[in-house]
C-alpha positions in Angstrom: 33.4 -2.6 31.4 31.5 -2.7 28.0 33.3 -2.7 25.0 32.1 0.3 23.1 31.5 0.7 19.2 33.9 3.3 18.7 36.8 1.3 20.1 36.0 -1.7 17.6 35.9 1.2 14.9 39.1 2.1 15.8 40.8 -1.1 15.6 39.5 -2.0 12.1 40.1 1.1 11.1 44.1 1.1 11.8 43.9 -2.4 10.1 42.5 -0.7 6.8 44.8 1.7 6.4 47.8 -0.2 7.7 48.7 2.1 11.0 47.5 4.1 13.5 48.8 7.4 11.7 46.7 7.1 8.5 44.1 5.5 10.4 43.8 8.6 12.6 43.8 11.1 9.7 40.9 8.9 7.8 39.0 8.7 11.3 40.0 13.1 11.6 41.1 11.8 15.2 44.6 12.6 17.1 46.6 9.7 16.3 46.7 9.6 20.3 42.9 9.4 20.8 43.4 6.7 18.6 45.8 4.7 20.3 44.4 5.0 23.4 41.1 3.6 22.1 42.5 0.3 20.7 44.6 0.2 24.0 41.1 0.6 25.8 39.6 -2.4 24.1 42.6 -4.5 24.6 42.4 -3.7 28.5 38.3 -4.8 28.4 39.7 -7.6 26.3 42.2 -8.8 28.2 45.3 -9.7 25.1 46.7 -7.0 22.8 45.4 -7.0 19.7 48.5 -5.6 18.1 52.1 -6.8 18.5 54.6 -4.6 20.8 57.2 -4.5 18.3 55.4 -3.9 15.4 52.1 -1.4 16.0 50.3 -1.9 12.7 50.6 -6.2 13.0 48.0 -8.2 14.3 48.6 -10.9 17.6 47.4 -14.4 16.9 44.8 -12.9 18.8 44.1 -9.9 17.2 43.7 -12.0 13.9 41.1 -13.9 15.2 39.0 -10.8 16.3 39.4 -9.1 13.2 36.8 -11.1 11.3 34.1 -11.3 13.9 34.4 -7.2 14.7 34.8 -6.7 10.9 31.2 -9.3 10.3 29.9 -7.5 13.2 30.3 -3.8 12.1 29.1 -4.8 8.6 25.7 -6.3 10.6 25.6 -2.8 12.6 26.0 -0.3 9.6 23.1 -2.7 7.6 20.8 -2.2 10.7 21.7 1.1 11.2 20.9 1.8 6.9 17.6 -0.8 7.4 16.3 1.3 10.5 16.8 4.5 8.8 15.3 3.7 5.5 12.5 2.2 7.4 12.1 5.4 9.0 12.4 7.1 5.7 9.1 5.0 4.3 11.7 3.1 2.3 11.6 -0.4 3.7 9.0 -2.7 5.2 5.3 -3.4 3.9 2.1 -1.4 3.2 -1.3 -3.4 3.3 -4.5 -2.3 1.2 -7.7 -3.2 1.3 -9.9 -2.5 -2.0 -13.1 -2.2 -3.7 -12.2 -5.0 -6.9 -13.1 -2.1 -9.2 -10.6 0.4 -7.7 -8.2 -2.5 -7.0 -8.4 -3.5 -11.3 -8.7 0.3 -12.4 -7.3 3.0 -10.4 -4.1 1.6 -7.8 -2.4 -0.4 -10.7 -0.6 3.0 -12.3 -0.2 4.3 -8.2 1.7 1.3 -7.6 3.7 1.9 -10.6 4.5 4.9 -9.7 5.1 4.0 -6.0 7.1 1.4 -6.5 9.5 3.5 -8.5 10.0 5.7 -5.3 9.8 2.9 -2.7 11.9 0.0 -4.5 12.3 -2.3 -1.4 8.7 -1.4 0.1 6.5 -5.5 0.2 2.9 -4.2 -1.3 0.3 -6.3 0.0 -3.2 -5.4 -1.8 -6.6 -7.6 -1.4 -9.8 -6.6 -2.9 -13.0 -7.8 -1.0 -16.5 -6.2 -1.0 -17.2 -2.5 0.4 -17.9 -4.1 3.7 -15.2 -6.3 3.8 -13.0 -3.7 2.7 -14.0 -1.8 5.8 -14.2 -4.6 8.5 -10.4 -5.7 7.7 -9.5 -2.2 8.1 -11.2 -1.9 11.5 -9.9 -5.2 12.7 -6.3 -3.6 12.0 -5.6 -6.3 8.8 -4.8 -3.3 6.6 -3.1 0.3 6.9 -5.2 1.7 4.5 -8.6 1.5 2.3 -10.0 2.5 -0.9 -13.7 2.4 -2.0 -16.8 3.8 -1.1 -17.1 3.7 2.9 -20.2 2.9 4.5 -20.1 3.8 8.0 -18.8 7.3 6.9 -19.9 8.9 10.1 -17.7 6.3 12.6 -16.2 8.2 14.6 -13.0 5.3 14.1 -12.4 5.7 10.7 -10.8 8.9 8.3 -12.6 9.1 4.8 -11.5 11.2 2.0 -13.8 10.9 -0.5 -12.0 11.5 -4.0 -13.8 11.0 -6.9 -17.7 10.5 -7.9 -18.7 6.9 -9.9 -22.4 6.7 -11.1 -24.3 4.0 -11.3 -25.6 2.7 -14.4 -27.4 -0.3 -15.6 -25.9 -3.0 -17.5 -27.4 -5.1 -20.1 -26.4 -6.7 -23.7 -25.2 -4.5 -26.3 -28.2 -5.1 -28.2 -30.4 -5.1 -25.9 -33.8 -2.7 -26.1 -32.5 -0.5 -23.7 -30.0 1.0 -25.8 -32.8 2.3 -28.0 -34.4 4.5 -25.2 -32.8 8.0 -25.2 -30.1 8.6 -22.4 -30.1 8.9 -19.8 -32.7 6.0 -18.5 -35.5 6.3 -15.9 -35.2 3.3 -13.4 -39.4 3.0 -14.1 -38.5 1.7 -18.1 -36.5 -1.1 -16.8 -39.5 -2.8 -14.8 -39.9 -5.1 -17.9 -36.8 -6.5 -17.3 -35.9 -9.6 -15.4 -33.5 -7.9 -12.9 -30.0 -9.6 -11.2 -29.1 -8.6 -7.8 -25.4 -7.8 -7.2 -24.1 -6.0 -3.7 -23.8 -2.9 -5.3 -27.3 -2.7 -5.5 -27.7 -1.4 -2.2 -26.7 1.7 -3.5 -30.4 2.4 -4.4 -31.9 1.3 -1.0 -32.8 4.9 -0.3 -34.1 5.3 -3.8 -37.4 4.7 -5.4 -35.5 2.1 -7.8 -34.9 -0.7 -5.2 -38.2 -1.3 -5.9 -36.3 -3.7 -8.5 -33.8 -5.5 -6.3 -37.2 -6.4 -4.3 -38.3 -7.7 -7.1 -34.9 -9.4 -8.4 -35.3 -13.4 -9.1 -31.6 -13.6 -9.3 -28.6 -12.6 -7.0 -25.3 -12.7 -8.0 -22.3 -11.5 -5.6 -19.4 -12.1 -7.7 -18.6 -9.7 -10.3 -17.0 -12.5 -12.7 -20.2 -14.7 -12.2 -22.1 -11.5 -12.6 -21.2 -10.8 -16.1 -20.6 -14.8 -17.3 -24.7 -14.3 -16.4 -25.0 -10.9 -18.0 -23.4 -12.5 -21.2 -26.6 -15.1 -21.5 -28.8 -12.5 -21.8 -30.7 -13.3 -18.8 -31.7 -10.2 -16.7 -30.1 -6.7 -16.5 -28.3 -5.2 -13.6 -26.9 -1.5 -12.1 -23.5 -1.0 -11.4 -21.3 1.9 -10.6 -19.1 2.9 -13.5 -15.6 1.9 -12.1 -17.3 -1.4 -11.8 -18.0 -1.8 -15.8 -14.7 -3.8 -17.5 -13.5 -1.4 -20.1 -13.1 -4.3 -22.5 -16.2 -6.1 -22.5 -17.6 -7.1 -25.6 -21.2 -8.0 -25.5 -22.5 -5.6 -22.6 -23.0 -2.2 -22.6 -23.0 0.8 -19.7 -25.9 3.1 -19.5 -26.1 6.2 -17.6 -29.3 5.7 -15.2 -31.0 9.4 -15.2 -33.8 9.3 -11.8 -32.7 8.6 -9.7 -29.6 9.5 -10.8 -27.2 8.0 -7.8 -23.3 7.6 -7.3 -21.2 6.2 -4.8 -18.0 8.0 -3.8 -14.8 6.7 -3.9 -12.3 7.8 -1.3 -9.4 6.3 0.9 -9.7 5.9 4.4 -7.7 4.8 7.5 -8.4 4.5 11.2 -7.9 7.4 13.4 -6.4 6.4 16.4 -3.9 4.1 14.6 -1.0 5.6 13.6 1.0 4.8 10.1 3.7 3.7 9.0 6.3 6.0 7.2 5.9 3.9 4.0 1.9 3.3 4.2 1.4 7.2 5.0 3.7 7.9 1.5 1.3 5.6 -0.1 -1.9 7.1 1.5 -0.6 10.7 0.7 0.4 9.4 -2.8 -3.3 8.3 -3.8 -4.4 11.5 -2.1 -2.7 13.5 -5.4 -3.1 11.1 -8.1 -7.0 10.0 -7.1 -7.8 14.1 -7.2 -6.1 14.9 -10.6 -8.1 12.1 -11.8 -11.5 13.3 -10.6 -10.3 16.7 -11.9 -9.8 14.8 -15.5 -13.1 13.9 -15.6 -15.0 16.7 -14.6 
């Protein structure tokens, strides 16, 4: 016969309160439910736990169960408060995937506010490129993503586009650009040397990839991007989001035809369900993501 976890309850219990009576009143049991239990667990133990003469002592024996039921209970109610809590959304890990832009800009004050709510919730975030962002989510490395998708119509993946960022050009503060009246055609920036970056493939369907043809540099990294910006040697375009709020010697300038954006959403996979705590998140940047986009409107 198994012992059961009421039984070892029941014997901690009436060594708490220092007899079976008060025991049976804290437990809101008949004090003879509550013998018979301990009497139970002595029979599938095979020694009495508490001396004949004196109900409320402990045997030799029943002094050296008392720790390891006692360390034992303690391990079931933490597992039992763990499991719960997990299924609450209030333990274990939520992993993003980000756009660096989104990642620097927009999830810092979610987190904030997250974390306040989820306290014991790991956050794992990694930025990587829009199609790096999309391939860990498909390859399950993340629970959720947030940037511009680009398979939109996979039939694997959930988009929710929130919020609209234009794309702009970039140059030197001083630059002659700044003098043309805004908004910019793309056709006044053929002058120009032009750097490449990824999110330049936003204007493949647009008559202004004429000047990533035409680009003699290509740059990938957004920090390398801007250390070349800096020199003075070429202009670029770049979404919005993407421009650091605090840079110095650059400027953002609104590009008027074609005038293109790229939307900024969050999207999971499908088939996959989430977690408790990665679906609080997901729903969480759902709200906050809209009031912004509402803000700026």
């Amino acid at each position: 016969m198994d012992i059961k976890l009421q039984q070892l309850k029941h014997f901690s219990l009436v060594v708490e309160q220092g007899g079976f009576r008060a025991a049976a009143s804290k437990a809101n049991r008949s004090q003879a439910a509550l013998s018979t239990s301990v009497k139970e667990l002595e029979k599938i133990l095979g020694q009495s736990l508490f001396d004949s003469g004196h109900k409320a002592k402990l045997t030799p024996f029943g002094d050296l169960c008392l720790p390891k039921i006692n360390q034992f209970l303690k391990l079931y109610e933490d597992l039992n408060s763990d499991l719960r809590a997990a299924a609450a959304g209030q333990l274990g890990q939520v992993r993003i995937a980000s756009v660096p832009s989104v990642a620097a800009k927009l999830i810092p004050r979610i987190l904030a506010t997250y974390t306040e709510s989820h306290p014991e919730v790991e956050v794992v975030l990694v930025d990587d490129t829009a199609a790096g962002v999309e391939n860990r989510l498909l390859a399950g490395e993340v629970d959720v993503a947030l940037g511009n998708c680009l398979h939109i119509q996979d039939e694997r993946i959930d988009f929710i586009p929130l919020l609209a960022d234009p794309v702009g050009i970039v140059c030197l503060s001083d630059h002659l650009l700044t003098q043309h009246t805004l908004p910019i055609d793309w056709e006044v920036l053929t002058p120009y040397p032009f750097i490449k970056n990824g999110t330049c493939s936003l204007l493949e369907s647009t008559p202004a990839n004429a000047l990533t043809n035409t680009a003699l540099y290509t740059v990938e990294n957004i920090t390398s991007l801007f250390s070349v910006l800096e020199l003075g040697i070429g202009i670029t375009t770049l979404p919005r989001l993407a421009f650091p709020d605090n840079a110095k010697n650059l400027t953002w300038l609104p590009l008027a035809s074609p005038y293109v954006e790229r939307q900024i959403g969050i999207f999971r996979l499908k088939a996959r369900a989430m977690s408790p705590q990665a679906y609080d998140f997901y729903e969480m940047c759902i709200r906050e993501l809209k009031v912004k986009a509402n803000l700026r409107q």
